[in-house]
C-alpha positions as a Markdown table, in Angstrom:
| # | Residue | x | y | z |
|---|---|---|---|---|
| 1 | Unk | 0.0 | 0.0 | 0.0 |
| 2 | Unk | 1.2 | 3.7 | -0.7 |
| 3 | Unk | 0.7 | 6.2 | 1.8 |
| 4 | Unk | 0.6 | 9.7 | 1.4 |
| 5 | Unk | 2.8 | 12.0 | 3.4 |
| 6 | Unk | 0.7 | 14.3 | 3.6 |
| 7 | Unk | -2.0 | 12.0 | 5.0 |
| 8 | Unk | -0.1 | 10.3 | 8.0 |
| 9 | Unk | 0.7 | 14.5 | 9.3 |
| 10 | Unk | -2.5 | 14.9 | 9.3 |
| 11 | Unk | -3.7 | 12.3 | 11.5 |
| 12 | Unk | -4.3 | 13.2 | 15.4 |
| 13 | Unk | -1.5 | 12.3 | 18.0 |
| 14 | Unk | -2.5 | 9.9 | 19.9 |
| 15 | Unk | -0.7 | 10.6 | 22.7 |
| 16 | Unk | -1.3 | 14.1 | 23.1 |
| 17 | Unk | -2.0 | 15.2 | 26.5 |
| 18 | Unk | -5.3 | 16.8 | 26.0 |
| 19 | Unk | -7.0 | 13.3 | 24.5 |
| 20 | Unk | -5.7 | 11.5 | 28.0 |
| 21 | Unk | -7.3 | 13.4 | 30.1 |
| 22 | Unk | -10.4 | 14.1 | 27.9 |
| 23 | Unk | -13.2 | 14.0 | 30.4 |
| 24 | Unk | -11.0 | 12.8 | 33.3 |
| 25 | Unk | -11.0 | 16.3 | 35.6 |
| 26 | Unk | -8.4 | 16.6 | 38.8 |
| 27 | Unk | -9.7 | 15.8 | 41.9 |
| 28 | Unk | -10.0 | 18.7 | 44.7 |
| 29 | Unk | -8.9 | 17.2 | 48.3 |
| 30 | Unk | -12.1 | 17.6 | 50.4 |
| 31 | Unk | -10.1 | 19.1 | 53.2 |
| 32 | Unk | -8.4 | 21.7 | 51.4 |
| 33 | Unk | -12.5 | 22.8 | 50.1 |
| 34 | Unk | -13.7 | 22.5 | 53.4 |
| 35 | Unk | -10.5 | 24.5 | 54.8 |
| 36 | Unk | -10.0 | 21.9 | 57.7 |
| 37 | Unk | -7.1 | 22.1 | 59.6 |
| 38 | Unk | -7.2 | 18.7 | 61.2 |
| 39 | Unk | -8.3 | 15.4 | 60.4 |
| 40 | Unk | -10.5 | 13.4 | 63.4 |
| 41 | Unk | -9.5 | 9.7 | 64.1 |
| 42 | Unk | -12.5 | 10.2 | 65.8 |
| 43 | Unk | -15.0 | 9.8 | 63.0 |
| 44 | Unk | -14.9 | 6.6 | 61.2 |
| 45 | Unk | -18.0 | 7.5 | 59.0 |
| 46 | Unk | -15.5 | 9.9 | 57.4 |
| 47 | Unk | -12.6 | 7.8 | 57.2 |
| 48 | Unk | -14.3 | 5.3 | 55.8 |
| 49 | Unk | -15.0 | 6.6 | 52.3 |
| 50 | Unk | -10.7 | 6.2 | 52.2 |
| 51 | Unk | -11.0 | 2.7 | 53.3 |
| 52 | Unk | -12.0 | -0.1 | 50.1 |
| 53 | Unk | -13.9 | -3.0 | 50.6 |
| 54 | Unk | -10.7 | -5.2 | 51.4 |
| 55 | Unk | -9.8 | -2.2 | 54.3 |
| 56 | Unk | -6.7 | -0.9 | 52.3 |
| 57 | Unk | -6.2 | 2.3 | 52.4 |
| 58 | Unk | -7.5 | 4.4 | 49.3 |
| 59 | Unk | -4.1 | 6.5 | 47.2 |
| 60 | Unk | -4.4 | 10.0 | 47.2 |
| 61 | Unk | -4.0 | 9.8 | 42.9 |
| 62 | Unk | -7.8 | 8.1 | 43.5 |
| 63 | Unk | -9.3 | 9.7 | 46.7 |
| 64 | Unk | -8.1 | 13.3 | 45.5 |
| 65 | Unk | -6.5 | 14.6 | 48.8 |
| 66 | Unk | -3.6 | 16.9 | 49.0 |
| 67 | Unk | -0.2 | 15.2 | 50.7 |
| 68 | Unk | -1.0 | 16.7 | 54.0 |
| 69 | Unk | -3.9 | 15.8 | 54.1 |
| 70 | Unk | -3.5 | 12.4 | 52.9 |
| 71 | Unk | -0.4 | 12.1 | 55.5 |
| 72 | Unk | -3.4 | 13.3 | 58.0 |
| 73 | Unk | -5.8 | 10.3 | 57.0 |
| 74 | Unk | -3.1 | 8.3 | 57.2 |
| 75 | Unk | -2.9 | 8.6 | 60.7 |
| 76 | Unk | -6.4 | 8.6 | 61.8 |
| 77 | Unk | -6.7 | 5.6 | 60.0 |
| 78 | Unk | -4.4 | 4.1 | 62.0 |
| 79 | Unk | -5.6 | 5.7 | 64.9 |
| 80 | Unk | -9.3 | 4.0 | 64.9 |
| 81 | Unk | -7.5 | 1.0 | 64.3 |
| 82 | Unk | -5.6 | 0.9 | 66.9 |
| 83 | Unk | -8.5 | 1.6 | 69.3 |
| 84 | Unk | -11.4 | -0.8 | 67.7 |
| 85 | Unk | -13.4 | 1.9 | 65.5 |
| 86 | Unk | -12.2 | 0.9 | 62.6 |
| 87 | Unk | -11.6 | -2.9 | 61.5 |
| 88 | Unk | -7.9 | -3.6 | 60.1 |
| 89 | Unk | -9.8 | -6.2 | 57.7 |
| 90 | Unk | -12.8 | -7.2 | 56.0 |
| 91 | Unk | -14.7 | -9.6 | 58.1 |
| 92 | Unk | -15.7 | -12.3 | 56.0 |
């Protein structure tokens, strides 16, 4: 088959940074909106929307939160654990 020059310059770059993130929008850390200084180990209802199912402890790339505050959650995760609000597993 003959291509065209002209034709293959013409066609879109598929790796072009606008078509990977074409519908995909950044993630605002909930703290940082809510302009929280602290995060409450007290409160597993919170915490648990940065626990999955298998009680692993959600990335910041997915949950969205800053490095602070996902340094923050981090702790009060480990915090409820420690003193029976939170489960360190999935009970099966």
């Amino acid at each position: 088959m003959n291509y065209d020059k002209d034709n293959l310059e013409a066609t879109p770059d598929l790796n072009a940074d606008s078509l990977k993130r074409r519908g995909a929008r950044k993630r605002v850390c909930k703290y940082c909106a809510d302009r929280v200084t602290t995060v409450d180990y007290k409160d597993p209802q919170v915490l648990r929307q940065f626990i999955t199912d298998r009680g692993k402890i959600v990335p910041r790339r997915i949950s969205g939160n800053c490095a602070k505050h996902q340094r923050m959650v981090r702790v009060a995760v480990a915090r409820a654990r420690n003193i029976a609000l939170m489960p360190f597993t999935q009970t099966h």
